[in-house]
ZALOMAR-800189 format. One line per 2 residues: their letters; for each residue x, y, z of N, C-alpha, C. Coordinates in steps of 0.05 Angstrom, whole numbers, plus 5000, padded with zeros to 4 digits. Each point is the difference from the previous one (the first is absolute). Layout:
BEGIN
A> X Y Z X Y Z X Y Z ~ ...
END
This chain:
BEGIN
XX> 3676 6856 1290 5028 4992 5004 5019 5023 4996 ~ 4994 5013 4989 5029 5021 4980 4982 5027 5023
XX> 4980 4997 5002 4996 5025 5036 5009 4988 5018 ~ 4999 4979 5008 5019 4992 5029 5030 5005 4991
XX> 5017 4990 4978 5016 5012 4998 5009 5019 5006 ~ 4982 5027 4988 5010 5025 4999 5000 5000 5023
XX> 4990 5005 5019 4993 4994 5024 5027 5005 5015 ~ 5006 4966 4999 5013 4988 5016 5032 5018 4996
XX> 5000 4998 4975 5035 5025 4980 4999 5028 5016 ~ 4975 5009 5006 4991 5038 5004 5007 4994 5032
XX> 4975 4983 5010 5003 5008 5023 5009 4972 5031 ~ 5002 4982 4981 4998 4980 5016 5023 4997 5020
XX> 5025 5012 4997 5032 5003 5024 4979 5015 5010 ~ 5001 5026 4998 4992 5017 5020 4977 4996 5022
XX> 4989 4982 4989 4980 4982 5012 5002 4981 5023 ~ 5021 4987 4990 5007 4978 5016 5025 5003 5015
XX> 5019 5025 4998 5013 5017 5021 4988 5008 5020 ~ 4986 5014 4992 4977 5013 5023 4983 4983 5017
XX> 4992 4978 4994 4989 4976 5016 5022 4988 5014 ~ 5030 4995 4991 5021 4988 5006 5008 5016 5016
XX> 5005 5020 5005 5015 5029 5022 4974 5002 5011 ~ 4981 5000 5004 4972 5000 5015 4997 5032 5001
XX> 5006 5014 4978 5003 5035 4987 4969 5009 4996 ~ 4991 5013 5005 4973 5007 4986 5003 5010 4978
XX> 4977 5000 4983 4999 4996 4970 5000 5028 4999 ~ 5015 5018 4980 5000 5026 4990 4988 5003 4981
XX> 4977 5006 4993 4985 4998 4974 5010 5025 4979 ~ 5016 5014 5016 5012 5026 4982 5027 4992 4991
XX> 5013 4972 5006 5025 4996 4990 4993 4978 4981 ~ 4975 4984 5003 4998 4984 4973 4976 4994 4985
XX> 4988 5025 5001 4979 5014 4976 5007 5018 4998 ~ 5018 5009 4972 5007 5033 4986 4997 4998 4970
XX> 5021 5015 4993 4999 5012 4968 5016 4970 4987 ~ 5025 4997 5017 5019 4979 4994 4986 4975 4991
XX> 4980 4993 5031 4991 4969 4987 4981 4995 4976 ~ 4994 5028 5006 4971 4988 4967 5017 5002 4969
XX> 5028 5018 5004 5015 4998 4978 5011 4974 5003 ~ 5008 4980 5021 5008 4976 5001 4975 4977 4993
XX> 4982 5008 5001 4978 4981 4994 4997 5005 4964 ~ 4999 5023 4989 5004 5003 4975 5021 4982 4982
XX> 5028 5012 5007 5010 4979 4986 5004 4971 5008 ~ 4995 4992 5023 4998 4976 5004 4978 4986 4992
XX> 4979 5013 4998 4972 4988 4992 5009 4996 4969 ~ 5010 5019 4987 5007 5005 4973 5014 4980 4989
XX> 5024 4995 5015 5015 4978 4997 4991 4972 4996 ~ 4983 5004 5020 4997 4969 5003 4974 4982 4982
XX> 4983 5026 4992 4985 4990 4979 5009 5007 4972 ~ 5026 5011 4998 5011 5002 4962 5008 4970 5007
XX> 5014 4992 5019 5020 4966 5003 4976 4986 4985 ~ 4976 4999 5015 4974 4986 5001 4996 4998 4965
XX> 4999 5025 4990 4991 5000 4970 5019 4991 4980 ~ 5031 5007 5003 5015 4987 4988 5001 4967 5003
XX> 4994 4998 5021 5003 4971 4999 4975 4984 4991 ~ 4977 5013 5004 4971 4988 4999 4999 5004 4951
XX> 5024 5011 4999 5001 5007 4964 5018 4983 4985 ~ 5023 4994 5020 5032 4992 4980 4995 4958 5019
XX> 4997 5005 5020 5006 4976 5022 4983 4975 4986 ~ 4969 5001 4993 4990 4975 4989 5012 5000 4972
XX> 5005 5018 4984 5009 4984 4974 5024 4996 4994 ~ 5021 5004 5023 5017 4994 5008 5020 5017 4983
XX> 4998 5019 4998 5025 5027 4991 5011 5011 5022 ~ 5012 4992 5006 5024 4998 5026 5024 5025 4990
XX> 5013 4989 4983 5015 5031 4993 4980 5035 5005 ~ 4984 4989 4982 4984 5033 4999 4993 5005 5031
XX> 4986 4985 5017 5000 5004 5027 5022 5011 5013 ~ 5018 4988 5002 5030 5009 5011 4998 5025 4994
XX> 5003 5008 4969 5013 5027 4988 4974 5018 5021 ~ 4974 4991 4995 4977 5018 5012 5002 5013 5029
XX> 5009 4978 5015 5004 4995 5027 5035 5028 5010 ~ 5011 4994 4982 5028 5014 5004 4991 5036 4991
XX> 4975 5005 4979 4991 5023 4997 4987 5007 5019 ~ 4981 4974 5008 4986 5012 5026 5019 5019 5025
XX> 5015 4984 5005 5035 5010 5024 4991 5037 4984 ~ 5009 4998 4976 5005 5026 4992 4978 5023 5013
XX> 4976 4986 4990 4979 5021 5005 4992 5002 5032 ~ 5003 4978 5017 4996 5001 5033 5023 5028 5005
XX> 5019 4994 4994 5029 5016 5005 4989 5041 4995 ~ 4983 4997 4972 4992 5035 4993 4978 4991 5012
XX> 4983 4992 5012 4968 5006 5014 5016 4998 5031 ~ 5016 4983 5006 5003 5012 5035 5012 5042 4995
XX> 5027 4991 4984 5006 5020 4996 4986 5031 5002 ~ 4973 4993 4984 4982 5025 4989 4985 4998 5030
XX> 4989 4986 5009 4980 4994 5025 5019 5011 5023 ~ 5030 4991 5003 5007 4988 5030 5019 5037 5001
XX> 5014 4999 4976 5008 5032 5005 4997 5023 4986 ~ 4987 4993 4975 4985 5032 4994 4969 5005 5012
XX> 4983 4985 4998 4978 5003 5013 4988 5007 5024 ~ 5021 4987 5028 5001 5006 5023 5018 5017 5012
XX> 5017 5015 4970 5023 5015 5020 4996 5033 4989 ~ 4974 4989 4978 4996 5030 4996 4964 5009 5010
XX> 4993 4978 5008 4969 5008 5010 4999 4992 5028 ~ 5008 4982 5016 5005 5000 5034 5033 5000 5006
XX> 5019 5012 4980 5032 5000 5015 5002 4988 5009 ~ 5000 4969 4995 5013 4984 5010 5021 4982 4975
XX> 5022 4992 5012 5019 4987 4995 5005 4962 5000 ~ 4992 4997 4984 5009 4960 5001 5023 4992 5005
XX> 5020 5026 4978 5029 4986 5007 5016 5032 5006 ~ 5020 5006 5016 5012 5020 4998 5014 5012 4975
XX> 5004 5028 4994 5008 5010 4982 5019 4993 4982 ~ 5015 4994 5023 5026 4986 4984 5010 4980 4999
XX> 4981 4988 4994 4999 4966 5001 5015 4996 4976 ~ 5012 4982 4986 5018 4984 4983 4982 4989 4983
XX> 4994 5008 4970 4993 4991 4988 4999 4961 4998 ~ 5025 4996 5000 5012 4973 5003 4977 4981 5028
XX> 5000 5012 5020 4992 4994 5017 4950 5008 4998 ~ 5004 5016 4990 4972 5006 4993 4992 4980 4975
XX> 5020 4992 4983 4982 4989 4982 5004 4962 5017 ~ 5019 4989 5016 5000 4975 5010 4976 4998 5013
XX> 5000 5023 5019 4971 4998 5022 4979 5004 4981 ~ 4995 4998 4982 4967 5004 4990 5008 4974 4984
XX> 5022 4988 4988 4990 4972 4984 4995 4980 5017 ~ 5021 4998 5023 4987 4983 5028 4976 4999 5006
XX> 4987 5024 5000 4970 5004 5015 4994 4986 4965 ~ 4996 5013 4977 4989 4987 4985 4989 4973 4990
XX> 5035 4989 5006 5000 4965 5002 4990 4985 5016 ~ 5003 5011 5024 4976 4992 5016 4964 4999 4997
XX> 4994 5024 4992 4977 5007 4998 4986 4976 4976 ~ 5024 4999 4982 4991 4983 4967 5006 4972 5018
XX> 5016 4990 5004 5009 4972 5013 4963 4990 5014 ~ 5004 5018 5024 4966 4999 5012 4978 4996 4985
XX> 5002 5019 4986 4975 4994 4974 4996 4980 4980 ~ 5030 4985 4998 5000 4984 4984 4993 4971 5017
XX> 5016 5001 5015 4984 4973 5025 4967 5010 5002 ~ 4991 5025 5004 4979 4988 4994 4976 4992 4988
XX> 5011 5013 4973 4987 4988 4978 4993 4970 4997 ~ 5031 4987 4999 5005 4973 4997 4985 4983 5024
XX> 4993 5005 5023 4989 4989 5023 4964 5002 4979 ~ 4995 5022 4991 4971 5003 4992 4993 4992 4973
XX> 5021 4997 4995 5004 4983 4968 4999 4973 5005 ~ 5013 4996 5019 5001 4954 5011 4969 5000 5010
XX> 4991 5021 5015 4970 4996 5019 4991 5001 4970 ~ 4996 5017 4978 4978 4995 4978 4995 4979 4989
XX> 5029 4989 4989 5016 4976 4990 4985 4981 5010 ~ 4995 4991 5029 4996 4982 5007 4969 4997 5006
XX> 4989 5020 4999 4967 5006 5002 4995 5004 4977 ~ 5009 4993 4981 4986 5000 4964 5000 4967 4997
XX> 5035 4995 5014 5001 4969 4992 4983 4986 5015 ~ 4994 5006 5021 4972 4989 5019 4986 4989 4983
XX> 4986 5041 4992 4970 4998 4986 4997 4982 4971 ~ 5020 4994 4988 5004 4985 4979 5003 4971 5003
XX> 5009 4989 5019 5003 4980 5007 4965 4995 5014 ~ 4983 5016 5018 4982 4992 5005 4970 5005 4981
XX> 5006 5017 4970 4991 4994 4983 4999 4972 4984 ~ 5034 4995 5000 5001 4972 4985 4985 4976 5013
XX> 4994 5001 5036 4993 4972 5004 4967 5012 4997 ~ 4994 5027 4998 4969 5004 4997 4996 4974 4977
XX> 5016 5013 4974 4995 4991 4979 4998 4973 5001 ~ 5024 4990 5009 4999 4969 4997 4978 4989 5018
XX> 4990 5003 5021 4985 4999 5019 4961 4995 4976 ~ 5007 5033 4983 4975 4994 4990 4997 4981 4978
XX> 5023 4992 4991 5001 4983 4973 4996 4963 5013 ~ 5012 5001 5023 4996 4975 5011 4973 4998 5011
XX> 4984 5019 5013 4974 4995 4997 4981 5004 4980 ~ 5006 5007 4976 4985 4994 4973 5001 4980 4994
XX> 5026 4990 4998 4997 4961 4997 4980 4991 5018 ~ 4994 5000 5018 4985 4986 5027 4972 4995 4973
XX> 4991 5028 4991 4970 5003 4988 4990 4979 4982 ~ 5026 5004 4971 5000 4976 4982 4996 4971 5007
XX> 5019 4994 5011 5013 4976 5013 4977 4992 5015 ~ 4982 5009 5018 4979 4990 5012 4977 4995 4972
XX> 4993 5017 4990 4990 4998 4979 4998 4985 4981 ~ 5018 4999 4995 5008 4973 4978 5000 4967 5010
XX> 5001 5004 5029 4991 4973 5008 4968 4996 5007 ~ 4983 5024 5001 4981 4999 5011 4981 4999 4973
XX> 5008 5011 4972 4985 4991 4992 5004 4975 4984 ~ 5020 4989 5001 5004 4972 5000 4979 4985 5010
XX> 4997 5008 5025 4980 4976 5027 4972 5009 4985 ~ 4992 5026 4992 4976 5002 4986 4993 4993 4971
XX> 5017 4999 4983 5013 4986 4976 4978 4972 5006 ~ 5021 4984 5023 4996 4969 4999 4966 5004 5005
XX> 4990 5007 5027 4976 5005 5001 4980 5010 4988 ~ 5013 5011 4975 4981 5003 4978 5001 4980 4975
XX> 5020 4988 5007 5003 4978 4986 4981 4971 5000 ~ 5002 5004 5026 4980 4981 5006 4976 5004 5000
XX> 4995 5023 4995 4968 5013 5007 4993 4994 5028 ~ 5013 5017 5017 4993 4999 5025 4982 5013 5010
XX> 4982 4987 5023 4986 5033 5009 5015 5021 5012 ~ 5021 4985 5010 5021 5028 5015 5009 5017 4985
XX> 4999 5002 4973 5011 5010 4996 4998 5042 4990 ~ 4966 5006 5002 4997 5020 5005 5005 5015 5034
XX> 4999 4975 5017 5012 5013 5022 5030 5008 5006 ~ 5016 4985 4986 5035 4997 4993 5003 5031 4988
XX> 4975 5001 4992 5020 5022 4980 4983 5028 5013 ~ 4979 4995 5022 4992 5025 5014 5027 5004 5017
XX> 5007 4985 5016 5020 4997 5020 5024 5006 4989 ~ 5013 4996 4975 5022 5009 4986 4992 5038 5000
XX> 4981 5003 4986 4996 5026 5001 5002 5023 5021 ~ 4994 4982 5025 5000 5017 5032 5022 5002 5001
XX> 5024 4979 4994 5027 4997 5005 5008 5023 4981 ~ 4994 5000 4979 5021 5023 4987 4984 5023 4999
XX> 4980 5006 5010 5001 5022 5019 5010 5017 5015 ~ 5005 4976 5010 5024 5003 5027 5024 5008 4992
XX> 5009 4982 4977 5028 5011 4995 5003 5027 4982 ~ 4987 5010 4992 4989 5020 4980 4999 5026 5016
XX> 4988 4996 5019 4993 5036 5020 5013 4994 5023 ~ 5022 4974 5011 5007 5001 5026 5031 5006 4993
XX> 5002 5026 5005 5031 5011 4988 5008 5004 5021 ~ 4997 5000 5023 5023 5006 5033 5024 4981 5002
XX> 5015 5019 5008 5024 4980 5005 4995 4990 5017 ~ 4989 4994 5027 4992 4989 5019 4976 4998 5000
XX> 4987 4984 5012 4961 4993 5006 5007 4988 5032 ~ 4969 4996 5008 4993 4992 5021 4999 4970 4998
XX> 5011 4987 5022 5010 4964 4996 4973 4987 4989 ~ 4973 5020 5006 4969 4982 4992 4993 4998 4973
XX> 5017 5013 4991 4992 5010 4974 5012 4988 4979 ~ 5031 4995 5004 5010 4974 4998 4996 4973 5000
XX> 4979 4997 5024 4988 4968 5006 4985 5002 4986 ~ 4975 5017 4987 4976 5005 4993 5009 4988 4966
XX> 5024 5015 4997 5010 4990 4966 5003 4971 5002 ~ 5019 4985 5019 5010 4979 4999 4968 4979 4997
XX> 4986 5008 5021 4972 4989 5008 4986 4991 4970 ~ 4994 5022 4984 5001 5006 4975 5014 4986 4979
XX> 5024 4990 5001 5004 4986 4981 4998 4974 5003 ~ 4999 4991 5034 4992 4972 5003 4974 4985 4993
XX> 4977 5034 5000 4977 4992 4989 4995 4992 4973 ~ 5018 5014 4979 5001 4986 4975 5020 4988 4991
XX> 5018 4983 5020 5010 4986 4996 4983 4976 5006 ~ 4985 4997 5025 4975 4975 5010 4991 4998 4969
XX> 4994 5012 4982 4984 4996 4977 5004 4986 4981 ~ 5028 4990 4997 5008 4976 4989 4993 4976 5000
XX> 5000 4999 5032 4996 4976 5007 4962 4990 5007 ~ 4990 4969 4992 4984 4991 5008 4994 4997 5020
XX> 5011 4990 5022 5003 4994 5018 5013 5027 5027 ~ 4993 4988 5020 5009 5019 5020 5034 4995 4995
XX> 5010 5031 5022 5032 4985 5000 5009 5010 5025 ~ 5023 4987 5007 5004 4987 5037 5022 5018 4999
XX> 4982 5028 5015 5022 5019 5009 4996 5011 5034 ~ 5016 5025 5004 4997 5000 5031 5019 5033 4989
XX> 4981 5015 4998 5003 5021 5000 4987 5022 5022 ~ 5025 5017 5021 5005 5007 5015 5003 5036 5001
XX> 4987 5018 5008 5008 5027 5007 4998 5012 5019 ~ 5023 5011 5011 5000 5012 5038 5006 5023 4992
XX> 4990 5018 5002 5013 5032 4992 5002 5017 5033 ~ 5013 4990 5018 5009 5016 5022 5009 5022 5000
XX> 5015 5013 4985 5004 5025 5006 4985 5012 4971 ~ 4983 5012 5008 4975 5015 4972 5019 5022 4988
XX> 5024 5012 5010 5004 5021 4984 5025 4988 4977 ~ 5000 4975 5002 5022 4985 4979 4996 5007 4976
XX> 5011 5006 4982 5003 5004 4965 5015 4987 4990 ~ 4991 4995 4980 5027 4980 4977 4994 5016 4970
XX> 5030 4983 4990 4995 5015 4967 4977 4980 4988 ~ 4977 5021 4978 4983 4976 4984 5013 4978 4983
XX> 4986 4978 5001 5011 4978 4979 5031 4985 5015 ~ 5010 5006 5024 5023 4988 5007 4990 4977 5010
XX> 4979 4975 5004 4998 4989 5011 4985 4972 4985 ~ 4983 5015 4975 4993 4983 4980 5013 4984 4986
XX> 5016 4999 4991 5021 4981 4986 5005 4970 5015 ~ 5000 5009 5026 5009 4976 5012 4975 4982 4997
XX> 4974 5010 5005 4975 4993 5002 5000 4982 4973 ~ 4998 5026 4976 5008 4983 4970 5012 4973 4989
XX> 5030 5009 5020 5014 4972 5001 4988 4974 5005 ~ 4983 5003 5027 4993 4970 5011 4979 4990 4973
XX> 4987 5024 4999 4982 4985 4976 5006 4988 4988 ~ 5018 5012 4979 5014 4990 4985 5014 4978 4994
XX> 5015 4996 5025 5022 4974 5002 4987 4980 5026 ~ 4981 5010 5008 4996 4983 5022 4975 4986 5003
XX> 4994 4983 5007 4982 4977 5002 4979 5009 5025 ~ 4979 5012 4990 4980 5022 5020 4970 4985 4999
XX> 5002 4960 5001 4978 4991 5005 5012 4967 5023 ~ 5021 5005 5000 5012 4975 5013 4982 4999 5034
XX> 4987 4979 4998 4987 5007 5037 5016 4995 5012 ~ 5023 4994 5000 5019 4993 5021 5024 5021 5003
XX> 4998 5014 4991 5028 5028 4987 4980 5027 4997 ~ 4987 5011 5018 4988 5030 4995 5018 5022 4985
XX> 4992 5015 4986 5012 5021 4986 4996 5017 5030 ~ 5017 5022 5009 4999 5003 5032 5014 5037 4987
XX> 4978 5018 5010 5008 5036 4992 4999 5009 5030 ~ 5017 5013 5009 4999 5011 5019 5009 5034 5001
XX> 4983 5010 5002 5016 5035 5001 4983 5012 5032 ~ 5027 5008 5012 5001 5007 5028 5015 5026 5000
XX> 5005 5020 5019 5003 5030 5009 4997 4993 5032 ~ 5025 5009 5009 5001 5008 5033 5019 5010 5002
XX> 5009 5020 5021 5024 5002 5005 5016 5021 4966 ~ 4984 5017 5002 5011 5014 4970 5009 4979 4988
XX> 4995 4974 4993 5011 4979 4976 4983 4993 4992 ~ 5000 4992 4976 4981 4978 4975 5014 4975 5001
XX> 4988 4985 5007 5007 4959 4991 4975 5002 4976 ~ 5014 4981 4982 4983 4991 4985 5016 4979 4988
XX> 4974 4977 5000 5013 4973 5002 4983 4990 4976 ~ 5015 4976 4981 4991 4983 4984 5006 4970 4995
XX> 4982 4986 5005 5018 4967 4991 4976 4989 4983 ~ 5013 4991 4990 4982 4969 4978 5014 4986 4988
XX> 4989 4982 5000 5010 4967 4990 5008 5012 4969 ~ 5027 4992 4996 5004 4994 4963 4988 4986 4976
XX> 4988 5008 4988 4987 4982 4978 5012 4985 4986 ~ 4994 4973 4988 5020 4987 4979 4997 5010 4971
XX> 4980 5012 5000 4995 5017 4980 5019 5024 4981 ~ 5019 5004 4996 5014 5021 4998 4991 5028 4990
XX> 4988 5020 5006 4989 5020 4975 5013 5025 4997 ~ 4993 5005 4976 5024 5029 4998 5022 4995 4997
XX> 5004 4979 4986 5029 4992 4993 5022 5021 4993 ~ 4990 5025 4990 5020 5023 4994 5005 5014 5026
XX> 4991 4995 5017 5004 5017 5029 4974 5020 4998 ~ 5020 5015 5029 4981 5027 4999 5017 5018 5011
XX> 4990 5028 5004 5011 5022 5009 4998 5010 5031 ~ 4984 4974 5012 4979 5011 5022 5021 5009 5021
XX> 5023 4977 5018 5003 4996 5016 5028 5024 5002 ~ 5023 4994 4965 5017 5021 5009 4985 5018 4993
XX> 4971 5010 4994 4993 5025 5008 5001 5014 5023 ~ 4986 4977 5018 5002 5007 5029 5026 5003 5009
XX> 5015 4992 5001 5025 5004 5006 5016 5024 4999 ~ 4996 5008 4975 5012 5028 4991 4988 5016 5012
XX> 4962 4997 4999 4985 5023 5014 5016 5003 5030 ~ 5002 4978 5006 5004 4999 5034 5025 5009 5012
XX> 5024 4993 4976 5026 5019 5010 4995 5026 5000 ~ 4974 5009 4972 5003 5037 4997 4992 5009 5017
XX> 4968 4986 5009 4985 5020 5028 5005 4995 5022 ~ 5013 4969 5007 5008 4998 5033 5025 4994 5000
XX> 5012 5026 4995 5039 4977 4998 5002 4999 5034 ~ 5014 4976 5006 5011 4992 5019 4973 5004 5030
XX> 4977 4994 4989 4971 5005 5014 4980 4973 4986 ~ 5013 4977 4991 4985 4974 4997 5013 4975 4996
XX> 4998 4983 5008 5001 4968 5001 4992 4980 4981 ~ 5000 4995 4972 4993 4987 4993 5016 4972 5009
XX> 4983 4976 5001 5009 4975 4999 4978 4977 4974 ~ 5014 4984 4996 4989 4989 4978 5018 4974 5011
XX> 4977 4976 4996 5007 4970 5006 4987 4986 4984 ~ 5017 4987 4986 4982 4981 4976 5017 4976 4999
XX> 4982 4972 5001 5007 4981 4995 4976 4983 4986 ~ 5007 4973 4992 4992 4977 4987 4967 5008 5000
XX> 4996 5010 5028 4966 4989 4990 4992 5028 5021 ~ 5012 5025 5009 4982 5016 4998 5017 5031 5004
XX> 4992 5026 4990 5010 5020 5001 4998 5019 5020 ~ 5012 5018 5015 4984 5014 5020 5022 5028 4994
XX> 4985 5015 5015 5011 5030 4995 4993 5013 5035 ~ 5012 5017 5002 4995 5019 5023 5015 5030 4998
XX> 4983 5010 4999 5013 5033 4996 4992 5022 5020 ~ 5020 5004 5022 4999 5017 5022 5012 5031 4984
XX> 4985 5019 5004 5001 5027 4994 4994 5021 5027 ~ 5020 5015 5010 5001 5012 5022 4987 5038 4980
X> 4978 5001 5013 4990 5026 4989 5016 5021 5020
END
């Protein structure tokens, strides 16, 4: 930025005169002794602005800046001075200003050019100070939803947990035979949650978990149970976040009545068209359980504003005698 400047201060009229009069370019009238002394103190200039302000500007000493800034004037004023007419008028004889120029008038023309030069530098500090500003507050802001992001999927771990070994609890309660298989199948599962750290997975891998907990969830029960569970994975390169999809699964268990032959518990997870459907219904139980709640669902919820804002559909319909969910996610 502060080389296109110089640039544009040294040579950029002469530049765009010469393109404008359709003049050919004189490379002996604007490469000499003059412009690299004009690139000096302008380069000079414009990075003291830079340091004064990058020293006094964040902790907000505003007086001392000023005073710095008004010394700066001073010292631009003896470095053109030393550069523009002792340097070039005693080693290539040349002249910046004529002999008898007016003090009065020599010192206006160099605070003008000065104030300019600082004014410039100071815009653009502040332009690269708002760009930092706002690319820290980014990166901080997209640390915070990291964070929250990973703290809401730590709950997922417990929270499954704690219901699951409940279901093995009872089954050992009873002295079941299921119940060394309950607790092989628990173990594959937190496996899973244990080494599957991607923020995204492949949609199979996902079903494969869900698959998984329906298997030891079947273990409860004596009897078969009247479901109609469904997977279309049409477009294979679909990903989802791990664990966004279990809870709902959890839920039906939980609250829903998953042996009624007339009311199937009904899972559907589909992919086409870069989208995920994934569908859930089951009958309500009269049963109430978990009377303290749970965390599951505004889990999902939160997950789902952080990783798909304004990129999913939840709907949720619940009445008297059955619950249903549908959650469209545009990958």
């Amino acid at each position: 930025m502060y080389g296109f400047l110089c640039f544009f201060l040294i040579w950029g009229w002469d530049l765009i005169n010469s393109l404008k009069l359709n003049r050919s370019i004189q490379w002996n009238r604007i490469i000499g002794p003059f412009h690299f002394t004009q690139l000096i103190y302008i380069l000079t200039t414009l990075l003291a602005t830079r340091y004064l302000f990058k020293k006094y500007y964040p902790v907000k000493k505003y007086f001392s800046l000023i005073i710095s800034l008004l010394l700066l004037i001073a010292v631009f004023i003896l470095l053109r001075s030393c550069l523009a007419q002792l340097f070039l008028s005693h080693v290539f004889n040349i002249l910046n200003y004529p002999g008898d120029v007016r003090i009065s008038y020599y010192a206006l023309d160099n605070i003008y050019y000065a104030v300019v030069y600082i004014v410039l530098g100071t815009l653009v500090f502040l332009l690269d100070h708002q760009l930092h500003s706002q690319k820290n507050e980014a990166g901080l802001k997209q640390e915070s939803i990291k964070a929250e992001l990973a703290f809401l999927r730590s709950q997922v771990s417990p929270h499954f947990l704690f219901n699951s070994l409940n279901n093995i609890y009872s089954l050992s309660y009873r002295k079941s035979d299921k119940a060394p298989d309950a607790i092989l199948k628990l173990s594959e599962l937190t496996r899973y949650m244990l080494y599957e750290n991607q923020d995204f997975i492949p949609l199979e891998k996902e079903w494969d978990y869900i698959q998984n907990f329906i298997s030891l969830q079947q273990l409860r029960y004596e009897s078969g149970l009247n479901m109609q569970i469904h997977f279309n994975n049409s477009y294979p390169k679909a990903q989802i976040a791990p664990y966004l999809l279990i809870p709902f699964v959890e839920n039906a268990f939980k609250h829903g009545k998953v042996q009624d032959e007339h009311f199937p518990l009904i899972i559907s997870l589909q992919s086409h068209e870069k989208q995920v459907i994934f569908e859930v219904k089951n009958k309500i139980s009269s049963q109430q359980k978990d009377k303290d709640g749970g965390i599951g669902l505004e889990n999902v919820r939160r997950r789902l504003a952080l990783l798909y804002p304004a990129k999913h559909h939840l709907m949720i319909n619940k009445d008297a005698d059955s619950f249903d969910i549908c959650l469209k996610i545009n990958l």
